[in-house]
MDTraj code that builds the backbone (N, CA, C; nanometers):
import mdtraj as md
import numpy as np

residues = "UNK UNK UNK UNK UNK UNK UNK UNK UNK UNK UNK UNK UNK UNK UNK UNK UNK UNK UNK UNK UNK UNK UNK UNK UNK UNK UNK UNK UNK UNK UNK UNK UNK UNK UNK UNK UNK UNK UNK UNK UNK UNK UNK UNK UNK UNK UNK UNK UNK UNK UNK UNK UNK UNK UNK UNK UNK UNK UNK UNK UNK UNK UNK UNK UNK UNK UNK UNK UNK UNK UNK UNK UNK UNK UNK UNK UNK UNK UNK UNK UNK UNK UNK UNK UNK".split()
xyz = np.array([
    [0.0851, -0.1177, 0.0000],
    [0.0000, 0.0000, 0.0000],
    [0.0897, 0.1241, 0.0000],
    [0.0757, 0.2192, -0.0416],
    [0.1493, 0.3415, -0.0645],
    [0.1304, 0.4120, 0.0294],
    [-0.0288, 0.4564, 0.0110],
    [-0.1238, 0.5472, 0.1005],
    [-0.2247, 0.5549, 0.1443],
    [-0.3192, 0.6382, 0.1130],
    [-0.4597, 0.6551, 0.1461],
    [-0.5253, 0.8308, 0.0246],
    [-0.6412, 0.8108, 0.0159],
    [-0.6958, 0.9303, -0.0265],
    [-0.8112, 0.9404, -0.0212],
    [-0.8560, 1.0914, 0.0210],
    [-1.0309, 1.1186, 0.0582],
    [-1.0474, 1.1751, -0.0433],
    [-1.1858, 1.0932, -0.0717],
    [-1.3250, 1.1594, -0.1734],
    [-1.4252, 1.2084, -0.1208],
    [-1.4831, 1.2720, -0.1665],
    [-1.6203, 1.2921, -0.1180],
    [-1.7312, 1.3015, -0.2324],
    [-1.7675, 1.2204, -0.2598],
    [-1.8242, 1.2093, -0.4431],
    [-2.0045, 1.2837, -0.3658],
    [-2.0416, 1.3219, -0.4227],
    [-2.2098, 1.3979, -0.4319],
    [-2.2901, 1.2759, -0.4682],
    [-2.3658, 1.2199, -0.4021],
    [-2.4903, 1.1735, -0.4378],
    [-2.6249, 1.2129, -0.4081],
    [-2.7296, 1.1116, -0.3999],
    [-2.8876, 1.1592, -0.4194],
    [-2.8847, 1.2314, -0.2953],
    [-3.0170, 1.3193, -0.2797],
    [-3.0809, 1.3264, -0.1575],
    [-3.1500, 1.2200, -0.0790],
    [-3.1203, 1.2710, 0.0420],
    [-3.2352, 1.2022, 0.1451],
    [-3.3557, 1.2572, 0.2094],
    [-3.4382, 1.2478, 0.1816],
    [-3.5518, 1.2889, 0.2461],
    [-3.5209, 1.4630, 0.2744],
    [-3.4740, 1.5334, 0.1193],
    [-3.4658, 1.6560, 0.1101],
    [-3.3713, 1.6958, 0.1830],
    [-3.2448, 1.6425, 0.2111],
    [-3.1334, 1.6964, 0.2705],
    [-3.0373, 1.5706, 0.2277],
    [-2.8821, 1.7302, 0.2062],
    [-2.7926, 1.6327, 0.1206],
    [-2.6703, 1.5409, 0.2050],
    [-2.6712, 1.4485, 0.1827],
    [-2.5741, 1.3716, 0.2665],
    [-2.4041, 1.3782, 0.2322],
    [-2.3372, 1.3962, 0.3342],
    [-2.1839, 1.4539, 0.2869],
    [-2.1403, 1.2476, 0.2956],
    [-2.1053, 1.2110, 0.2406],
    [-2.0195, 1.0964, 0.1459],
    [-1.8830, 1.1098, 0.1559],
    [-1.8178, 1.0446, 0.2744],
    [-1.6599, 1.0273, 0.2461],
    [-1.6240, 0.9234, 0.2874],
    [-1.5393, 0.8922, 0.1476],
    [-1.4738, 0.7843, 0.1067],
    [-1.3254, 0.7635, 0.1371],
    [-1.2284, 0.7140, 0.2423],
    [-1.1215, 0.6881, 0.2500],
    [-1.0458, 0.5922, 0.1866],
    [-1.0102, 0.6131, 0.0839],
    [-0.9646, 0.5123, -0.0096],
    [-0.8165, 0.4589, 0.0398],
    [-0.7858, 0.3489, -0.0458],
    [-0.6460, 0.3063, -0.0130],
    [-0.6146, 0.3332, -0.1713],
    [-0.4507, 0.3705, -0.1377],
    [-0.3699, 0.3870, -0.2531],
    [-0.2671, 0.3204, -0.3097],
    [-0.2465, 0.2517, -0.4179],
    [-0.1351, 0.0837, -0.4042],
    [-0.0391, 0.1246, -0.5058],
    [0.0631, 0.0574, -0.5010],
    [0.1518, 0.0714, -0.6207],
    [0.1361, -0.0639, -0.6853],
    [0.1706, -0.0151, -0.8424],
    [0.1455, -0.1167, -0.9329],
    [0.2893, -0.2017, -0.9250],
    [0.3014, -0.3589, -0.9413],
    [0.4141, -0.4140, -0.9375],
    [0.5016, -0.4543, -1.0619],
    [0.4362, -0.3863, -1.1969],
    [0.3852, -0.4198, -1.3459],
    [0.5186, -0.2786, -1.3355],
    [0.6587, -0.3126, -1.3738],
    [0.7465, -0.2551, -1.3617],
    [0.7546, -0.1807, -1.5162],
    [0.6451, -0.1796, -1.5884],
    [0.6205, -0.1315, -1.7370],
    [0.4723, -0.0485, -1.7281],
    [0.4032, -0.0737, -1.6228],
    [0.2466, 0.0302, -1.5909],
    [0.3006, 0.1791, -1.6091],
    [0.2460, 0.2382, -1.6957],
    [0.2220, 0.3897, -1.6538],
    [0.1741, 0.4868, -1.5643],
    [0.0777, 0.3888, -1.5673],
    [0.0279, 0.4750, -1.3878],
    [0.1142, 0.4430, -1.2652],
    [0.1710, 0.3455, -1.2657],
    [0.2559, 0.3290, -1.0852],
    [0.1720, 0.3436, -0.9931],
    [0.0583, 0.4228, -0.9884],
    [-0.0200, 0.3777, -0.8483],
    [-0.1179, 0.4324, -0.8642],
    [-0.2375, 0.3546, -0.7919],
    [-0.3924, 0.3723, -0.8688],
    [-0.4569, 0.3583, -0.7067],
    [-0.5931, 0.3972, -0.7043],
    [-0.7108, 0.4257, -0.6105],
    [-0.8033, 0.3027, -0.5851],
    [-0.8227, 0.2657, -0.4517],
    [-0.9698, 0.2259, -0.5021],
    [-1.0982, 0.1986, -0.5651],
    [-1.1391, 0.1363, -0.6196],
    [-1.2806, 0.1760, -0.6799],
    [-1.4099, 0.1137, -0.6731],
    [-1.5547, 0.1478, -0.6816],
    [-1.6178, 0.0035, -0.7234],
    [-1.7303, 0.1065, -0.8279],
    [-1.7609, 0.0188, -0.8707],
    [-1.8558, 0.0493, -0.9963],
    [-1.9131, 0.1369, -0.9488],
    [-2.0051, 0.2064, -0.8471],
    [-2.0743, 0.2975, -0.8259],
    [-2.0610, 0.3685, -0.8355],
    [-1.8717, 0.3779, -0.8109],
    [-1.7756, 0.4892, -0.8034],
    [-1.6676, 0.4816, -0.8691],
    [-1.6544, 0.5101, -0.9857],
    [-1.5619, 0.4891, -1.0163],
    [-1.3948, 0.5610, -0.9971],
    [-1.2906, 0.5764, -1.0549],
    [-1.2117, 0.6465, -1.0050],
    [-1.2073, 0.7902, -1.0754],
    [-1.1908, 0.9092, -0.9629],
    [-1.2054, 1.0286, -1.0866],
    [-1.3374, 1.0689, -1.0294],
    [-1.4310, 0.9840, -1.0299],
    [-1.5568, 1.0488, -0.9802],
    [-1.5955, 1.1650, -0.9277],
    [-1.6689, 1.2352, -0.9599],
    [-1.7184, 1.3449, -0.8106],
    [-1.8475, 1.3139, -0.8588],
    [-1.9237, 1.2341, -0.8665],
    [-2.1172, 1.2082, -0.8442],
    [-2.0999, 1.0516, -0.8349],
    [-2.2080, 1.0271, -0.7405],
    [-2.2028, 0.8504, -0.7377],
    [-2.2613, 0.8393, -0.8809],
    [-2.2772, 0.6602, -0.9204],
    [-2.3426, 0.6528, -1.0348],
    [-2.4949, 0.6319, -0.9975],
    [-2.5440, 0.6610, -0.9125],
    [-2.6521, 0.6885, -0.9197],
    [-2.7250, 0.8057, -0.9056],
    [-2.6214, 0.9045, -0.8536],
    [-2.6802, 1.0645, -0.9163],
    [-2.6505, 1.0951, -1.0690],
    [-2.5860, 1.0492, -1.1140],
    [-2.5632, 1.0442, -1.2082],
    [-2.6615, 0.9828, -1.3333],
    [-2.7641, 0.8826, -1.2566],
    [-2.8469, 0.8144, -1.3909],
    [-2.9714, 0.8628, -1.3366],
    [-2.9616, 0.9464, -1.1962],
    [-3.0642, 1.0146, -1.1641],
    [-3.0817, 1.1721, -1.2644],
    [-2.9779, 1.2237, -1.2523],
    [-2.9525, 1.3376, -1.4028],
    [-2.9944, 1.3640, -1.4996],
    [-2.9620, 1.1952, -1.5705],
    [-2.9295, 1.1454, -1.6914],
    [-3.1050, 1.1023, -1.7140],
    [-3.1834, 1.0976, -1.6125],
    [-3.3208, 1.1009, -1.6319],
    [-3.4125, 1.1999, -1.6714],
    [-3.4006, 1.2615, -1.5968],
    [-3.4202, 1.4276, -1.5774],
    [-3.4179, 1.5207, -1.6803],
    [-3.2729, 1.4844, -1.7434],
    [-3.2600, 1.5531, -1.8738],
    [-3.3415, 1.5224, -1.9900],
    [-3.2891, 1.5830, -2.0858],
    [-3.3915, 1.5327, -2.2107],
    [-3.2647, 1.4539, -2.2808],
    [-3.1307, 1.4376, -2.2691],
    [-3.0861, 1.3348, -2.2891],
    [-3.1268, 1.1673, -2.3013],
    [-3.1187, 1.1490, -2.3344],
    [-3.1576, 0.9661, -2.3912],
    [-3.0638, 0.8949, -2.2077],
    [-3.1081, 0.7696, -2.1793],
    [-3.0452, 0.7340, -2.0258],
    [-2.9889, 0.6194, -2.0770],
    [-2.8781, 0.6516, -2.0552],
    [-2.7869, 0.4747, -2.1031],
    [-2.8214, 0.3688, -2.0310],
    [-2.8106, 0.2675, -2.1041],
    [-2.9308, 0.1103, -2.0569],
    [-2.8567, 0.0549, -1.9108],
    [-2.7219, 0.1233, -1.9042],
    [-2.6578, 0.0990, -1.8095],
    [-2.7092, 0.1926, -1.6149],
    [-2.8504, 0.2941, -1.6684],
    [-2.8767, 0.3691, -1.5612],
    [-3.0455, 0.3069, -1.5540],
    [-3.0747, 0.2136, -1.6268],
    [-3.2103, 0.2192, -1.6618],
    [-3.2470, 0.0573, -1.5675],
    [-3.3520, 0.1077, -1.4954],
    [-3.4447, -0.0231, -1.3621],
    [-3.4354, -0.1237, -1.4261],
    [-3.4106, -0.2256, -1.3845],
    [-3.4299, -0.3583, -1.4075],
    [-3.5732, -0.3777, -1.4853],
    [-3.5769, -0.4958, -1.5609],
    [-3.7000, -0.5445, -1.6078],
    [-3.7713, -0.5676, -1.5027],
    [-3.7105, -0.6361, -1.3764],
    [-3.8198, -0.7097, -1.3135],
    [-3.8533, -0.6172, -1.2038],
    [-3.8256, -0.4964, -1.1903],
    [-3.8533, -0.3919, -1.0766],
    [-3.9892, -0.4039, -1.0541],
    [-4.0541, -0.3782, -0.9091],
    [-4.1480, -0.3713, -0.8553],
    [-4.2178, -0.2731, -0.9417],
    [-4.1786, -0.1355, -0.9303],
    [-4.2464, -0.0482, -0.9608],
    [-4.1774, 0.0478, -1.0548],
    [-4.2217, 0.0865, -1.1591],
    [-4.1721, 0.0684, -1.2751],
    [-4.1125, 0.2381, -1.2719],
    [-4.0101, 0.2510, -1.3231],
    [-3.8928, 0.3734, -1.3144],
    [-3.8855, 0.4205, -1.1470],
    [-3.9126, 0.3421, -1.0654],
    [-3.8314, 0.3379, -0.9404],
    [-3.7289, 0.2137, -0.8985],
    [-3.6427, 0.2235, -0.8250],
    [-3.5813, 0.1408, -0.7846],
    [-3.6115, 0.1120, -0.6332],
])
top = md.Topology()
chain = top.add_chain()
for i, resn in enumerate(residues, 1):
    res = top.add_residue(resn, chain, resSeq=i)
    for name in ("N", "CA", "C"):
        top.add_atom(name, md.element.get_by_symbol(name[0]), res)
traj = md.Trajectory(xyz[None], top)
């Protein structure tokens, strides 16, 4: 491990108030003595690295707008109730 690094990425509201989100990541070095990067962040899909919006404010947005919503932000087929999650 190298280090550590704080995020604080923006996501949804809660019940009309915004929740502060921090993320203490770990920081690693690569052992790939030919990598360009040498040392990279944490991540998981929600969040990716780089981020500042979770991915679900993000496909919350991406709704909203008159943009088209990539199939990748869009409810499951089998959702209860249909464009909620």
């Amino acid at each position: 491990m190298k280090g550590a690094a704080t995020t604080r990425p923006r996501d949804l509201l809660y019940a009309e108030r915004r929740l502060e989100f921090v993320w203490h990541k770990r920081r690693w070095w690569c052992r790939e003595v030919s990598c360009p990067r040498k040392s990279f962040t944490e991540q998981i899909p929600q969040i990716p690295a780089g981020a500042r919006l979770t991915e679900r404010l993000r496909c919350a947005a991406g709704r909203r707008s008159a943009m088209p919503v990539p199939p990748s932000c869009r409810p499951p087929a089998t959702s209860i109730c249909p464009g909620r999650w």
